[in-house]
C-alpha positions, -999 to +999 in steps of 0.1 A: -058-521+538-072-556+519-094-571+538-092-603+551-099-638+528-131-651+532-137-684+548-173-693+553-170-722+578-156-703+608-188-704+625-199-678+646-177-649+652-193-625+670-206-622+706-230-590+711-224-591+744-193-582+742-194-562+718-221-545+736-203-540+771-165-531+747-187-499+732-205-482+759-235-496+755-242-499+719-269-526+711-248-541+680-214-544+667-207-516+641-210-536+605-175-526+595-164-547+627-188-573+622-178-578+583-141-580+592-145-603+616-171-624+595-142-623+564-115-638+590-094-664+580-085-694+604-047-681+604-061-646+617-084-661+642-054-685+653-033-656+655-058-636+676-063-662+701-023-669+706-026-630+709-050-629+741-041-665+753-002-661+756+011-623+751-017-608+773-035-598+747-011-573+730+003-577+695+038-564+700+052-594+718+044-617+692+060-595+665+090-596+683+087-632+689+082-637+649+111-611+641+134-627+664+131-662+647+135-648+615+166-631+628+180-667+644+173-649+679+158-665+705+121-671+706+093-674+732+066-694+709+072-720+679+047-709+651+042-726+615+062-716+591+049-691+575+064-662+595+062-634+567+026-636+566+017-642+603+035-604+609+016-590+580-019-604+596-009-592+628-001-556+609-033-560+592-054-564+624-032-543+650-041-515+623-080-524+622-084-528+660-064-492+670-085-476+640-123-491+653-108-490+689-115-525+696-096-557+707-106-584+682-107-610+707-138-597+721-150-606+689-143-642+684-150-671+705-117-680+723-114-719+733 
């Protein structure tokens, strides 16, 4: 999987906290975690708050939303334009939070 680009003026990304009541009790967020959510770009945070904010926090609805307005179907949420890559950073971090067994939005600060 290629990790995300980098952006280095997204600020602060992770809460330990959370991160620390999401993993039973560990002190820190595991590095692999922490660098993937460090190397996040604004499109992938968007998409991650959208995720937790309007599809209760599962990714599957907004696929199907994306899909559908690809397809000409009818569509829950209006996104930019650039569908194709939306769905592949949604497959990108569906398959890095079921693999670290971790909801990214506990990772990010959500408005």
């Amino acid at each position: 999987m290629a990790e995300p680009s980098r952006n280095k003026d997204n600020g602060s990304t992770s809460s330990p906290s959370r991160a620390k009541s999401r993993e039973g009790g560990k002190t820190a967020v595991s590095k692999v975690v922490s660098d993937f959510v460090n190397g996040l770009s604004n499109e992938h945070r968007m998409l991650i708050v959208l995720k937790a904010q309007l599809y209760d926090g599962t990714w599957e609805p907004m696929l199907d939303d994306l899909q559908n307005r690809l397809a000409g179907k009818p569509y829950i949420f209006k996104l930019a334009n650039r569908i194709q890559d939306d769905i592949e950073r949604i497959k990108q971090m569906q398959e890095f939070e079921a693999e670290h067994k971790i909801d990214l939005a506990d990772y990010i600060d959500l408005p």
